[in-house]
KOLLUMLO-734257 format. One record per residue: residue number from 1; x, y negated, z of N, C-alpha, C in turn; residue in one letter. Coordinates in Angstrom, 1 decimal, m for minus. Last residue first. Layout:
KOLLUMLO-734257
R  seq    n.xx    n.yy    n.zz   ca.xx   ca.yy   ca.zz    c.xx    c.yy    c.zz  type
R  NUM       X       Y       Z       X       Y       Z       X       Y       Z     a
...
end
This chain:
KOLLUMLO-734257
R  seq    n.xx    n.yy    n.zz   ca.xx   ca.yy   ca.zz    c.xx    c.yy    c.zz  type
R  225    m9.0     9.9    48.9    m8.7    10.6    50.2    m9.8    10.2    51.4     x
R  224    m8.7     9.7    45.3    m9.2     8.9    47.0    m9.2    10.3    48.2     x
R  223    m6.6    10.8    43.3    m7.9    11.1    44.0    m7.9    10.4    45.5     x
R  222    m5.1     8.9    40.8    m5.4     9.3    41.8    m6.5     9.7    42.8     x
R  221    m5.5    10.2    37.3    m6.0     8.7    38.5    m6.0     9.3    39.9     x
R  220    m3.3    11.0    35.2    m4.3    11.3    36.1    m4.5    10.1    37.0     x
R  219    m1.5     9.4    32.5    m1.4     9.4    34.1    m2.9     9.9    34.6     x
R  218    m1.1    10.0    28.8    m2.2     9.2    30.4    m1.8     9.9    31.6     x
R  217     1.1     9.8    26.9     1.0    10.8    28.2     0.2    10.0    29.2     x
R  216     2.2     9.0    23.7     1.6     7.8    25.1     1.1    10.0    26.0     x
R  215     5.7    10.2    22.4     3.8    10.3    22.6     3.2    10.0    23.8     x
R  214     8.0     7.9    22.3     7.8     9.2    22.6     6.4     8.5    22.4     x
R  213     8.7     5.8    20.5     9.8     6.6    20.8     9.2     7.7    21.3     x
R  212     7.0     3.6    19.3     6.5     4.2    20.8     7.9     4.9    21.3     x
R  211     7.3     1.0    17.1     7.8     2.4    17.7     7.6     2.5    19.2     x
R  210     3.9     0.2    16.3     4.6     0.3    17.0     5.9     1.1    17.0     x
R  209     3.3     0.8    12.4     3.0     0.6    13.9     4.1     0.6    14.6     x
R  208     1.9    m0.8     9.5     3.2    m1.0    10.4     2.6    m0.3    11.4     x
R  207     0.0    m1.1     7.3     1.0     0.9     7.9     1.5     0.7     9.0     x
R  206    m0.5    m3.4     6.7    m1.5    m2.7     6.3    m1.3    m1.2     7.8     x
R  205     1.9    m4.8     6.1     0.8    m5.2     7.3     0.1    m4.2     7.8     x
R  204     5.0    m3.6     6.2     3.9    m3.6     5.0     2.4    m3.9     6.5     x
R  203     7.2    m5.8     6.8     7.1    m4.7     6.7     5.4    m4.9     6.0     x
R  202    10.6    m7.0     5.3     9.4    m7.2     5.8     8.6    m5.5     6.2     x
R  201    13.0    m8.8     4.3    13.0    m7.7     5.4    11.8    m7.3     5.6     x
R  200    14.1   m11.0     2.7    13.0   m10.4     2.7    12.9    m8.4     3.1     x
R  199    16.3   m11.8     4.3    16.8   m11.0     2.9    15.0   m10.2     2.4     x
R  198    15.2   m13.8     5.5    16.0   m14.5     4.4    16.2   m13.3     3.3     x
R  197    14.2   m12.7     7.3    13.3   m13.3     6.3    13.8   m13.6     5.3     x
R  196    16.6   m11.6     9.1    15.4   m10.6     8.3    14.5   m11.1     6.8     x
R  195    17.1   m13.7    10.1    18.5   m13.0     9.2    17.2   m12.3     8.4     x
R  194    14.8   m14.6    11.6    15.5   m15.3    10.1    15.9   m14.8     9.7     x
R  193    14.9   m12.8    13.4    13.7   m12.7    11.9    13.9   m13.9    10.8     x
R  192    17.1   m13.2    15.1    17.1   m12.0    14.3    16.2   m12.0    12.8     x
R  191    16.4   m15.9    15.7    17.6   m15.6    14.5    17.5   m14.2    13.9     x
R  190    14.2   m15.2    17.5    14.4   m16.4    16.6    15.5   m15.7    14.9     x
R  189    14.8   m13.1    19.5    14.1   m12.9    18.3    14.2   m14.1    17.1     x
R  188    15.5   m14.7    21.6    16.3   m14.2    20.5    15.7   m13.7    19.5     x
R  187    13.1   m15.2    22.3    13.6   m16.1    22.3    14.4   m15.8    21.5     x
R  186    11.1   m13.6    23.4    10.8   m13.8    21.9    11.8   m15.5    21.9     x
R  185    13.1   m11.0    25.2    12.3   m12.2    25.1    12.1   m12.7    23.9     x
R  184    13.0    m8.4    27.7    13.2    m8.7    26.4    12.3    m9.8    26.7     x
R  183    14.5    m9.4    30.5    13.4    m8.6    29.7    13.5    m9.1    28.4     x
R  182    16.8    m9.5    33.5    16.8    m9.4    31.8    15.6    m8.7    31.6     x
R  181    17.5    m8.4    36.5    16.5    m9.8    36.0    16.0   m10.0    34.5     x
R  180    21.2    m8.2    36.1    20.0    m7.9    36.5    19.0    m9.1    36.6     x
R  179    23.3    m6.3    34.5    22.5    m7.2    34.7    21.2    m7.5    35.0     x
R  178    26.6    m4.4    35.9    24.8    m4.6    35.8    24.2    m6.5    35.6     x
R  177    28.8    m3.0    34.3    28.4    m4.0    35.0    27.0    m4.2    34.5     x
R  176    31.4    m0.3    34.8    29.7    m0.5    34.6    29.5    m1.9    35.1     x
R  175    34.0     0.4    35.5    33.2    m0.3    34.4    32.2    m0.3    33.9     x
R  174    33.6     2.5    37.5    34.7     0.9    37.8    34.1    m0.1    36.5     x
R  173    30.1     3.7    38.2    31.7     3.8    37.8    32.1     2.1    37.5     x
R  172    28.0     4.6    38.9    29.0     3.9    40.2    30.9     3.8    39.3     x
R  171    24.9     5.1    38.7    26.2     5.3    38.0    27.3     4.4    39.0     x
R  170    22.6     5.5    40.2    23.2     6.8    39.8    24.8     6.7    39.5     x
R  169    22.1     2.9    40.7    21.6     3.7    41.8    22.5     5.0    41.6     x
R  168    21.8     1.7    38.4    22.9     1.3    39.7    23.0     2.1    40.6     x
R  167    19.8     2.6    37.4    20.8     2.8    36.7    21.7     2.9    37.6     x
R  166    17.3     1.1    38.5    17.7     2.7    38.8    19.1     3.7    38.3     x
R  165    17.9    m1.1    37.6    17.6    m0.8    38.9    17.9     0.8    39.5     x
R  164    18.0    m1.5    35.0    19.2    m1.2    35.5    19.1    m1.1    36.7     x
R  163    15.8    m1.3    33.4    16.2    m0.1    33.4    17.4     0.0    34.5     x
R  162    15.2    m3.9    32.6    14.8    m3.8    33.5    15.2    m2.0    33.9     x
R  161    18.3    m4.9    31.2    16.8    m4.4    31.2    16.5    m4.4    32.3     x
R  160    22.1    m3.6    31.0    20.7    m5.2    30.5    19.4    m4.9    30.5     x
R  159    25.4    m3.4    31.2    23.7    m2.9    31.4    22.7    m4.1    31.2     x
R  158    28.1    m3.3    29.9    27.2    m3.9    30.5    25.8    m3.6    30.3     x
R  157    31.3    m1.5    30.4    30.0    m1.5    29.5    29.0    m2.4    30.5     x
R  156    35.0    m1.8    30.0    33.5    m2.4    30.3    32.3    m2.1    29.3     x
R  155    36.1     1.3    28.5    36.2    m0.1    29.1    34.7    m0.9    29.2     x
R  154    35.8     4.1    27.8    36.9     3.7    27.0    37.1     1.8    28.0     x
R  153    34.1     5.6    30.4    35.6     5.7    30.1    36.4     5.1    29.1     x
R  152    31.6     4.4    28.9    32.1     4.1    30.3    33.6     4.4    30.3     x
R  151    31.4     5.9    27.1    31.9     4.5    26.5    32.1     4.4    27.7     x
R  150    31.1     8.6    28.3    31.8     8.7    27.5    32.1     7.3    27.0     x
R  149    29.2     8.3    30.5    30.4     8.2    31.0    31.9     8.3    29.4     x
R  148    26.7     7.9    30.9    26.6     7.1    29.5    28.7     6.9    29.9     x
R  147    25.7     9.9    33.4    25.2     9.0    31.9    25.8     8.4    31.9     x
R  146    26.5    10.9    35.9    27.5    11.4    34.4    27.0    10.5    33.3     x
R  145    24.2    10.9    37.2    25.9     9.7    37.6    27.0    10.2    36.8     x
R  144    21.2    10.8    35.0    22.1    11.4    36.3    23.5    10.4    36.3     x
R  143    18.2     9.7    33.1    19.5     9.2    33.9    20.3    10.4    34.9     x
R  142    17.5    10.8    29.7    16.9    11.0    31.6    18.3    10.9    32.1     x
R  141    16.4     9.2    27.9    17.6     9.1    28.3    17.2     9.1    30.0     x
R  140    15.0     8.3    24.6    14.5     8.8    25.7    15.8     9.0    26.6     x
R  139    17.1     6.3    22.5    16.9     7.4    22.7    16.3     7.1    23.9     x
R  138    18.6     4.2    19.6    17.5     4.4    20.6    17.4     6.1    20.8     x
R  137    22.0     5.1    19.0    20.5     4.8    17.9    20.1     5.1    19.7     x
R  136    25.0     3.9    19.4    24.3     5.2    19.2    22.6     4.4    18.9     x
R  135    26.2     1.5    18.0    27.3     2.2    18.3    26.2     3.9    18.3     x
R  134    25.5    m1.4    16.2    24.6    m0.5    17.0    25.7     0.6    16.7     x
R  133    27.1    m4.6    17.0    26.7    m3.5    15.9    26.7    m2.3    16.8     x
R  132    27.5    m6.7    18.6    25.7    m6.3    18.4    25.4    m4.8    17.0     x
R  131    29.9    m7.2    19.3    29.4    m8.1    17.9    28.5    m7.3    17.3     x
R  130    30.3    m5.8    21.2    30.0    m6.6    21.6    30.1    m7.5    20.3     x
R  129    27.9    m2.5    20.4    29.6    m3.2    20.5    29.1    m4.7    20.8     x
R  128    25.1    m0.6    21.7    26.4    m1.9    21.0    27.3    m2.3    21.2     x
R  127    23.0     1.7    22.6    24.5     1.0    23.0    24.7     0.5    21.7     x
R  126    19.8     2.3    24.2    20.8     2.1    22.7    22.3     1.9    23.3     x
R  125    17.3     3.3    25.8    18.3     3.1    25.8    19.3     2.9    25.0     x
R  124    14.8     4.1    28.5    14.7     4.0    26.7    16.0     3.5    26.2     x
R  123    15.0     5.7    31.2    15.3     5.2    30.5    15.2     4.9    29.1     x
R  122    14.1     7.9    33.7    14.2     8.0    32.2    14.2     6.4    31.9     x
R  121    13.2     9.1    36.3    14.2     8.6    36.1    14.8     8.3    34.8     x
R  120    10.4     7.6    35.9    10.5     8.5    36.6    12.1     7.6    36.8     x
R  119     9.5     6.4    32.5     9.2     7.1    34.0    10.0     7.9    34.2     x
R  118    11.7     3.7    31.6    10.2     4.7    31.3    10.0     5.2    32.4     x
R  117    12.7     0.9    31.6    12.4     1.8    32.3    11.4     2.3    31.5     x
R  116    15.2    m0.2    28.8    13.8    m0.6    29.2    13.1     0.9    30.7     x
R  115    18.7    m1.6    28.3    17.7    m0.3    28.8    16.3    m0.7    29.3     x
R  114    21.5    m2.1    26.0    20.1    m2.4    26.6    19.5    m1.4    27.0     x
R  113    24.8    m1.8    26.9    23.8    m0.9    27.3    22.4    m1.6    27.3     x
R  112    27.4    m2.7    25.2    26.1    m3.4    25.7    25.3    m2.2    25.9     x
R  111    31.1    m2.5    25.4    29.8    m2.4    24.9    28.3    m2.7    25.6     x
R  110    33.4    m5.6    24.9    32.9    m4.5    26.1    31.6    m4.0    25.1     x
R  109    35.2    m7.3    23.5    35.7    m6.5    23.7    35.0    m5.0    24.3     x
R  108    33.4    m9.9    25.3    34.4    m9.6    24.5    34.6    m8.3    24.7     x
R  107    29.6   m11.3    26.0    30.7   m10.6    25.9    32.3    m9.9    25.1     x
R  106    26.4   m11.7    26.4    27.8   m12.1    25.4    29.2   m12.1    26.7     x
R  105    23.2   m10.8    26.4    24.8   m10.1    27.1    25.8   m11.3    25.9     x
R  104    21.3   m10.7    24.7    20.9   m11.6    26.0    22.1   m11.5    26.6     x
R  103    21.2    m9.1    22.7    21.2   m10.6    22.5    21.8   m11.8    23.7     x
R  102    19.6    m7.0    23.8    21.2    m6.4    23.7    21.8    m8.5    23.3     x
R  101    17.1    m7.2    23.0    17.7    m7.6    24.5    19.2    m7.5    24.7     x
R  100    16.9    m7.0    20.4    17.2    m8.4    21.0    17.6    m8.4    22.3     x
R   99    17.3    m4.5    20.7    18.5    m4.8    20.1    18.1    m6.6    20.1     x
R   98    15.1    m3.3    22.1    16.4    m3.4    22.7    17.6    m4.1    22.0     x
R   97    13.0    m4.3    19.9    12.4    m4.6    21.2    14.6    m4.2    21.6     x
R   96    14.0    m5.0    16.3    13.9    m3.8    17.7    14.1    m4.3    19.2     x
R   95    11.5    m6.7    15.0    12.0    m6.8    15.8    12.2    m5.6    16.2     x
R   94     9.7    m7.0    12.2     9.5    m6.2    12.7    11.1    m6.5    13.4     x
R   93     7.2    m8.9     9.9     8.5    m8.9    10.6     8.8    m8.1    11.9     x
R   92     4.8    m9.5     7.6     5.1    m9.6     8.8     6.7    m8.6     9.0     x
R   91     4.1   m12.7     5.5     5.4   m11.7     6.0     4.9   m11.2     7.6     x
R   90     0.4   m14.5     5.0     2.2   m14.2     5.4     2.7   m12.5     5.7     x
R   89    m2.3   m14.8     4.9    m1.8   m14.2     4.1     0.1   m14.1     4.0     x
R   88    m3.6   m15.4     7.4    m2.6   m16.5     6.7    m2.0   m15.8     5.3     x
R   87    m5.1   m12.8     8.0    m5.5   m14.2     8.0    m5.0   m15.4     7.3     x
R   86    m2.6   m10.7     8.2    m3.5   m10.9     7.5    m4.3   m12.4     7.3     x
R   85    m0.9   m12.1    10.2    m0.4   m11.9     9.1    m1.9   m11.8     8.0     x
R   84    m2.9   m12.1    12.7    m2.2   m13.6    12.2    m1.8   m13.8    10.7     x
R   83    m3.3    m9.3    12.7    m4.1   m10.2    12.5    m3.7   m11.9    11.9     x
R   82    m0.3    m8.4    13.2    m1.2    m8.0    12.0    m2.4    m8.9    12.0     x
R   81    m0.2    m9.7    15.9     0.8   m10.1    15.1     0.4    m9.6    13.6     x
R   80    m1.8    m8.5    17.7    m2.3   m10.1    17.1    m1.0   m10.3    16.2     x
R   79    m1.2    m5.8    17.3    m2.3    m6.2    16.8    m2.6    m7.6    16.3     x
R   78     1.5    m6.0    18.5     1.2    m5.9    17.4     0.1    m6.2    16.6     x
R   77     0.6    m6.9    20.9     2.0    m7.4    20.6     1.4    m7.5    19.0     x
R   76    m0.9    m4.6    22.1    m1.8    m5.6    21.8    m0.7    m6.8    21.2     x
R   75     0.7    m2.8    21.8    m0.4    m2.5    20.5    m0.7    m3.8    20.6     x
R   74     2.7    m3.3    23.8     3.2    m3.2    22.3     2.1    m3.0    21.1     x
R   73     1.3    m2.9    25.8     1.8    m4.2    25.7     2.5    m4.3    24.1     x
R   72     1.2     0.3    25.8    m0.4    m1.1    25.6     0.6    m2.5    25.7     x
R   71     3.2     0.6    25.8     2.1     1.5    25.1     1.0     0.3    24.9     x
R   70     6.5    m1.1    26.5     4.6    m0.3    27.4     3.6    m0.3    25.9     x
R   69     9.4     0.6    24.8     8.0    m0.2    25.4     7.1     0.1    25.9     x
R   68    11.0     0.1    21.8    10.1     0.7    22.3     9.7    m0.1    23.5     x
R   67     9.4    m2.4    19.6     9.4    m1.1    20.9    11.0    m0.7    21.0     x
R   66     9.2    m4.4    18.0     8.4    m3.7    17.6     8.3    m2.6    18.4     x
R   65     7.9    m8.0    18.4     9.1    m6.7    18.8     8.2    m5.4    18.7     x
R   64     7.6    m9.9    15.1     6.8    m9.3    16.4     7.6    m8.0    16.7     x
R   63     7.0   m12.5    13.7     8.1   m11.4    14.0     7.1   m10.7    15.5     x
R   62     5.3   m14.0    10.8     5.6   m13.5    12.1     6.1   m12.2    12.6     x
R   61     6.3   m16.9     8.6     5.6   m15.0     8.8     5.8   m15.0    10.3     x
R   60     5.3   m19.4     8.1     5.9   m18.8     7.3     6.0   m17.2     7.3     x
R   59     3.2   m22.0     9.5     3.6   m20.7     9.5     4.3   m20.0     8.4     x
R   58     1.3   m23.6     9.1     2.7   m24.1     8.1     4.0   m23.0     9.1     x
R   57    m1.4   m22.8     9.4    m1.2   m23.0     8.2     0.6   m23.0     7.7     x
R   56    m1.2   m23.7    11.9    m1.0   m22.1    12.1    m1.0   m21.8    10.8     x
R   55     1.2   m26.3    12.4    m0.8   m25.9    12.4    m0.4   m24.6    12.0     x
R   54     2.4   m28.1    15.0     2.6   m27.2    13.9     1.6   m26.7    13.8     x
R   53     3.8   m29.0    17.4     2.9   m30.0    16.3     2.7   m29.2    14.8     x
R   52     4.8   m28.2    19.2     5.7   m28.1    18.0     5.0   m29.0    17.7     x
R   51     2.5   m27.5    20.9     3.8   m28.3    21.8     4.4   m28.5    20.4     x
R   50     1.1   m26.3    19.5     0.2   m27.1    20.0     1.5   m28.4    20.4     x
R   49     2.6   m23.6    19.3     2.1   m24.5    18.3     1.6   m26.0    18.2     x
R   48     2.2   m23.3    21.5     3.8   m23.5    20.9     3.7   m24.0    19.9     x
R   47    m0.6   m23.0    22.6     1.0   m23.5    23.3     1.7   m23.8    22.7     x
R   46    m1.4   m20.4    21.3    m1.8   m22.2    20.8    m0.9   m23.0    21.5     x
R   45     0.2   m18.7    22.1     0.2   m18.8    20.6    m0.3   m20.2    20.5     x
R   44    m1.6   m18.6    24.5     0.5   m19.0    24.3     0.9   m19.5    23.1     x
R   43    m3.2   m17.4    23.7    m3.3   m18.7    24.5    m2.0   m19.4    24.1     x
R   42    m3.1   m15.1    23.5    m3.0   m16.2    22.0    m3.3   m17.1    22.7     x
R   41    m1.7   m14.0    25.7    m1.4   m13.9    24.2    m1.6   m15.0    23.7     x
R   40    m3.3   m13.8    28.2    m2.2   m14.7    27.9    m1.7   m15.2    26.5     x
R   39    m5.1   m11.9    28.1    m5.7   m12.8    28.3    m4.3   m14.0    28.3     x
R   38    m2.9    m9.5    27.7    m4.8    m9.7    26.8    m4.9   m10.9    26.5     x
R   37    m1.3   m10.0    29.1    m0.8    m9.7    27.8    m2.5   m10.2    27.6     x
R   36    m1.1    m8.9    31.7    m1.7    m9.7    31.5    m1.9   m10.3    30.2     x
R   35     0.5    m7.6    33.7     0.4    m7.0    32.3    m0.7    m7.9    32.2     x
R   34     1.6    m7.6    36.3     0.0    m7.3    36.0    m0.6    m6.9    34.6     x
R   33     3.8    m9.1    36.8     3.5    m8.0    36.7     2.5    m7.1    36.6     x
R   32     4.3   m11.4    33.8     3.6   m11.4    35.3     3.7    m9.8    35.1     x
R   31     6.3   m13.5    33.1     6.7   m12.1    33.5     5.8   m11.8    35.1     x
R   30     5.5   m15.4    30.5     5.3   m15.6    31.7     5.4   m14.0    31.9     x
R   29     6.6   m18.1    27.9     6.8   m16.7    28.4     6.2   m16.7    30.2     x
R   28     7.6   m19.9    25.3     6.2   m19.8    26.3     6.2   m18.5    26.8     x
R   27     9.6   m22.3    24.1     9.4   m20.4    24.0     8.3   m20.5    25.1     x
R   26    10.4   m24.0    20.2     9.4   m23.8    21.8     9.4   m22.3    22.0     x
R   25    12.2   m23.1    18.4    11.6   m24.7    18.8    10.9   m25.2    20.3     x
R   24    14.9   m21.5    17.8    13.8   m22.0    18.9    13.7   m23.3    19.5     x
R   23    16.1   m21.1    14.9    16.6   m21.6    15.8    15.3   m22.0    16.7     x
R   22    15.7   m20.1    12.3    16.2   m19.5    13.2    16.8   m20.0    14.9     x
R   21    13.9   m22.1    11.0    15.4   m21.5    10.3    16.3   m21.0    11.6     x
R   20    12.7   m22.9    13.4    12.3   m23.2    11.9    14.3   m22.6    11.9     x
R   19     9.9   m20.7    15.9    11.4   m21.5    15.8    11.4   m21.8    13.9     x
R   18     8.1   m20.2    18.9     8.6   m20.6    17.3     9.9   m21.2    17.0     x
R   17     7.6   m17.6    20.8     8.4   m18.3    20.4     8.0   m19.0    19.0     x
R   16     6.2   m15.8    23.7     6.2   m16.2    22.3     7.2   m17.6    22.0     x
R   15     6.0   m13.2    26.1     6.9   m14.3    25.8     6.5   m14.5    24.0     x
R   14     5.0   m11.5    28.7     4.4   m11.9    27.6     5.6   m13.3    27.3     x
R   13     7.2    m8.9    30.8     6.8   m10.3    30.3     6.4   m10.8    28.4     x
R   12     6.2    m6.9    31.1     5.3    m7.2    31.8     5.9    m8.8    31.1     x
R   11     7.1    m5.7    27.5     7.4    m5.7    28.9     6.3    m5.9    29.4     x
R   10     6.7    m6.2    25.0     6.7    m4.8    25.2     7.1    m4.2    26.7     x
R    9     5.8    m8.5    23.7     5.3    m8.1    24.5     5.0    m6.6    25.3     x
R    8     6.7   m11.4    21.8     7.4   m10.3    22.5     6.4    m9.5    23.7     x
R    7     6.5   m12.8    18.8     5.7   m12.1    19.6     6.1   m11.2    20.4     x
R    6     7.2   m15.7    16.8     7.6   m14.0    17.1     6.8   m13.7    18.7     x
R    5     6.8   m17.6    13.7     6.4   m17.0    14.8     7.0   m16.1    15.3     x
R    4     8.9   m19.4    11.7     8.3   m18.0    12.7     8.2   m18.4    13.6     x
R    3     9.4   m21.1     9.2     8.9   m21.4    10.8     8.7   m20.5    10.7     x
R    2    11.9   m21.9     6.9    11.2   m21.5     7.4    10.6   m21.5     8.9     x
R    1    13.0   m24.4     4.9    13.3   m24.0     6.3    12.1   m23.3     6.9     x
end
């Protein structure tokens, strides 16, 4: 019965989980807006462990969401999740950051819009059927009130992320339903890095990086007035 670890930190909320054979034992998450990821991380990590009774020895591998995402909430996601792996000499495990959030919707018959905000009016963005099989692939996705009208016209599509703020704003059609409040969490991750462990899914410690989906673009710093 394996134990993972998994590491979600491609939002503002820092969330870790353990769980043995796919099922969450303890989840420790906090959705501060501050990005606080640094100084929260391995704190959390001794949290769940600490709460399980579980020594960082009887670890099996660790999952860690892989993006897309904040640039820096996904390196430092990663980073302690390659460290952990190297050190214990374990699997590391590679989560798609939307396709657990796509987890968080249960639904019949409708498809699943997960969406993470990027800038401006852009969205990061997938679609699924409502038995989680991936219908179009991740994409950059600059929003107008004609997105995403071609599953929109076959029957309910539900929105999920923190993307759907500004989604609501544009799309107004009879089958759009918004969810709202959703961030990815290292809660569903559980099962997904079981299904993965089981068929030895792994990735190579050494190469893994983040998917970013696009090239990090620094922001100018505002000039004082």
């Amino acid at each position: 019965m394996p134990i993972i670890l998994s590491i979600e930190t491609s939002t503002t909320n820092c969330s870790v989980s353990l769980s043995k054979q796919g099922e969450t034992l303890v989840l420790k998450e906090d959705n501060n807006a501050n990005y606080s990821h640094a100084e929260s991380l391995h704190v959390f990590i001794e949290d769940v462990l600490k709460t399980a009774n579980i020594k960082k020895s009887q670890i099996d591998a660790v999952a860690v969401s892989k993006g897309p995402g904040s640039y820096t909430g996904l390196r430092i996601g990663v980073s302690a999740a390659k460290g952990l792996c190297y050190a214990l000499g374990i699997p590391l495990i590679s989560i798609s950051t939307l396709e657990a959030l796509a987890y968080q919707v249960s639904c019949n018959d409708s498809a699943i819009v997960p969406m993470l905000d990027a800038r401006r009016m852009e969205v990061y963005a997938a679609i699924y059927d409502s038995n989680f099989n991936l219908i179009r692939g991740i994409e950059a996705q600059v929003l107008d009130d004609n997105s995403f009208d071609e599953i929109l016209n076959k029957g309910k599509v539900f929105f999920v992320g923190n993307g759907t703020e500004k989604t609501k704003s544009l799309i107004t059609h009879k089958n759009a339903v918004f969810i709202d409040g959703k961030l990815p969490s290292a809660n569903e991750m559980s099962m997904l890095a079981y299904a993965k462990y089981k068929i030895d899914d792994t990735e190579d410690v050494a190469y893994f990086e983040p998917f970013y989906l696009k090239d990090f673009i620094a922001l100018k710093p505002k000039s004082k007035s």
